[in-house]
Phi, psi and omega in degrees: 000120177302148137320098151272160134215192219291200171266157146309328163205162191189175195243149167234156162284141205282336165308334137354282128006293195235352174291013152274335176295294177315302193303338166280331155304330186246355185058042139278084206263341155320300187310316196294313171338280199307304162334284198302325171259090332007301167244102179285153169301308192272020133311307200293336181296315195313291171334316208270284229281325194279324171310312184305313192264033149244177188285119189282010159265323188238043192299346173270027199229144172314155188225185199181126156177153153338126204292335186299339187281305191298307168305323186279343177268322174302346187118351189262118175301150150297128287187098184321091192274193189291330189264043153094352180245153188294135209232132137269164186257199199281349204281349160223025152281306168301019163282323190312299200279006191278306213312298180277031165273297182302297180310343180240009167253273177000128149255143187230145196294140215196117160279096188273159182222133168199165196274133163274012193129199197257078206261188201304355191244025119134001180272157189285121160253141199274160135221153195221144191170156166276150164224172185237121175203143166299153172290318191250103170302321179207166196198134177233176181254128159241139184266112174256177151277195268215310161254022170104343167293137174280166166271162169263120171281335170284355137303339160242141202311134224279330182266045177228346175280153164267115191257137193221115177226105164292087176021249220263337186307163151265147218292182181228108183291113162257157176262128160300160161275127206242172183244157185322350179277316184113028199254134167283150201243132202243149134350183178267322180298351176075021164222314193266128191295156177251154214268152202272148181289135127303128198273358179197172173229186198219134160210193174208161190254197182283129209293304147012274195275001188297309183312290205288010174271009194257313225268152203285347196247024185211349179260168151187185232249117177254150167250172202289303165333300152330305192273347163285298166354260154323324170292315180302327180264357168311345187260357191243064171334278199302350169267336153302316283202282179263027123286340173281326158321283186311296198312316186274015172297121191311305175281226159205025161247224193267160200270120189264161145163137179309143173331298202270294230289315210285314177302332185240015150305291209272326161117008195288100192246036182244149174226041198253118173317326202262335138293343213278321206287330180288337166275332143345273181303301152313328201284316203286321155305305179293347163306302168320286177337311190243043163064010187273340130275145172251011167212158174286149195308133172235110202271118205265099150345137112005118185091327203314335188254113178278156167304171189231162166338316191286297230225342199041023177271142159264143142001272180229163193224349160252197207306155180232065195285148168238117210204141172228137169301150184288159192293323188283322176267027187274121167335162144277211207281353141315309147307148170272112167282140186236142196295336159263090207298136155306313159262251189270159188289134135289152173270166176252000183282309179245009189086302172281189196248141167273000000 
């Protein structure tokens, strides 16, 4: 299997992105629990990464690549070994091979937005709702020898093998690992043999998100950097959480939200005030940092919005940040915007929140 590598950018489906904003929003907090335990954040880089290295004409077609590409697109470096050379290590090649193992039994819940038609004078109608799909229709192991040939697992007999069979799927062949004897080598539980590292994988995505990555009013643009990022923040939730947020935000003006709306955006489940604000106020300075803003957050007081006429309601009524992406990670002029937002609603016309 050749080395590939990614793009500078490529398109993905913007639900990827937003369906957690939505599902907060619309109060599907089951669906979002599962979501959220399911595309772990180093799902979501893998995922990313695996869109980059496949073909963006035939993203519904098997895909392929090296686990090692993959992992390098995602953002994660190699590792010195001891006899000088660089490596990655085995703890995140099973990061690959579990991540797609799980993304292709698992189904998962997705806040879709995709076009329902036309209206007469000639503009896109929208409809948005969850649906449920595995990220992977299929997903594999690829195997070299010793001198770089791959093996064919259908040449070797199959009770030499690890068989993984997903209810209606077709089953998935693994090389067990063996000992100088030949003898297969079990897990610490003594029953599940342990499975030999791969050198690459094989999938294909869900015919679903395949669509919405092509289409131009359901995709949207991740860059290969982004994902250098992000990998530096896994160990940071709520800063991984809103930068991935902010990159996939739709419009291109300013980003509005409230304080309690922003805390459960991001999944902040502590209920000591004074941390939940010190990871906030850390989410954002590291944004700053690493230019997905170029200005600092600028924070709206308690009060800050008077009623307005219509309603005599004020607009938002607790605490407010407010931000805009920086200019380099704005899509071009191709995306669509759509006025109902995961976070606060936009116009798509001015820009500003309503």
């Amino acid at each position: 299997m050749k080395s590939k590598h990614a793009p500078m950018t490529w398109t993905v489906p913007r639900t990827f992105g937003r369906s957690e904003g939505d599902m907060v929003k619309h109060g599907h907090h089951e669906q979002l629990d599962l979501f959220r335990e399911t595309l772990t954040r180093p799902a979501k880089l893998l995922v990313m990464a695996m869109f980059g290295l496949s073909d963006p004409k035939h993203l519904d077609r098997p895909q392929s690549a090296k686990i090692a590409d993959i992992l390098r697109t995602a953002g994660y470096s190699p590792r010195r070994r001891e006899d000088g050379k660089l490596a990655f290590t085995p703890a995140t090649y099973e990061l690959v091979e579990e991540t797609g193992l799980r993304l292709r039994r698992q189904p998962i819940p997705f806040f879709v937005r995709e076009q329902a038609g036309h209206t007469k004078d000639g503009r896109r109608e929208w409809k948005a709702g969850l649906i449920e799909t595995a990220v992977f229709q299929e997903f594999g192991f690829y195997y070299e020898d010793e001198e770089g040939q791959p093996i064919d697992l259908d040449e070797l007999p199959q009770d030499q093998l690890i068989k993984y069979e997903d209810g209606k799927k077709v089953a998935l062949y693994a090389i067990p690992v063996t000992d100088e004897d030949g003898n297969i080598v079990y897990n610490k539980d003594g029953v599940t043999p342990r499975r030999r590292v791969a050198n690459g994988v094989t999938w294909s995505f869900a015919s679903r998100l395949a669509r919405l990555a092509t289409d131009r009013g359901t995709s949207w643009v991740f860059y290969l950097e982004a994902g250098e990022i992000l990998r530096r923040y896994q160990a940071k939730p709520a800063t991984f959480d809103l930068i991935f947020k902010t990159l996939f935000w739709t419009g291109t003006g300013l980003i509005e939200v409230g304080h309690d709306k922003l805390v459960e955006h991001l999944g902040i489940k502590s209920k000591d005030g004074r941390r939940v604000q010190a990871a906030i106020n850390a989410a954002f300075a590291d944004m700053l940092a690493e230019g997905i803003i170029d200005k600092p957050v600028t924070v709206r007081p308690r009060g800050y919005y008077k009623p307005t006429k219509k309603t005599n309601r004020p607009r938002r009524k607790d605490k407010v940040y407010q931000w805009r992406r920086a200019a380099k990670w704005q899509p071009g002029k191709g995306g669509i915007a759509i006025a109902d937002e995961s976070l606060p609603a936009e116009d798509p016309k001015s820009g500003n929140p309503e």
